[in-house]
N, C-alpha and C positions, 0 to 999 in steps of 0.2 A: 219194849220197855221205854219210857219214858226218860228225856237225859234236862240236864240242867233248865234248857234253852225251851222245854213245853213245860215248865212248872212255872206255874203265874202266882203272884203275892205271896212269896219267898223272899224279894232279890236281895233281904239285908244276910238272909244265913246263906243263900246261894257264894253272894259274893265273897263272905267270910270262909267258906269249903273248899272255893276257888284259889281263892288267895292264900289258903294252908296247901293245896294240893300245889300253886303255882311254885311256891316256895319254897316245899319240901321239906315241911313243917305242921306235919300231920300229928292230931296228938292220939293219946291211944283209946280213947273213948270219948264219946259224943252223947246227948243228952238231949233230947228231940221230945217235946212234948207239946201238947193243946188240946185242943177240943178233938173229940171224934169226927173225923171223914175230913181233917185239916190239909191232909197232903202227907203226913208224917215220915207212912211209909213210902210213898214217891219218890221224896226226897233223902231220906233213909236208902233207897234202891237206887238213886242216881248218883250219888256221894260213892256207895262202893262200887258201881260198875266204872265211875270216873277213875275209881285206885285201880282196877284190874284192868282196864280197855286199853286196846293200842290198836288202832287199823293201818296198818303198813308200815307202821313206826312213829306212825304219828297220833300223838296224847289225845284222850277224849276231851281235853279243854279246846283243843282246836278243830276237832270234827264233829263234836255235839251229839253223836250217836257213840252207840257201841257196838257197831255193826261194821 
C-alpha cells in the first residue's frame, strides 16, 4: 500500500493531513472528492494507515511506510 511520500500531485492536502496528524488535530471526517481515477482512494488509504501505523514506536510521518 502506497504511504504519503508515492502520491504525487497531492502535496497541498498531503501537507494539510500531515500537519493535522503532526498536531494532533485530526478532525472527525474528511471530504476527498474529484474526477475518477484522481488518487482519491490512495490518498483516502494513506491518511488512515498514517492514523493506525507505528513501526517500532516510531510514527508513519517519519518512516513513510506502514510496514
Amino acid at each position: 500500500m502506497a504511504g504519503f511520500k508515492d502520491i504525487i500531485g497531492h502535496e497541498q492536502i498531503i501537507e494539510h493531513l500531515q500537519n493535522a496528524i503532526g498536531m494532533d488535530k485530526v478532525s472527525h471526517a474528511y471530504i476527498i472528492n474529484g474526477p475518477d481515477k484522481s488518487g482519491k482512494m490512495m490518498l483516502a488509504e494513506a491518511f488512515a494507515m498514517a492514523l493506525q501505523c507505528e513501526k517500532h514506536g516510531v510514527p508513519f510521518l517519519q518512516t513513510g511506510t506502514g510496514t
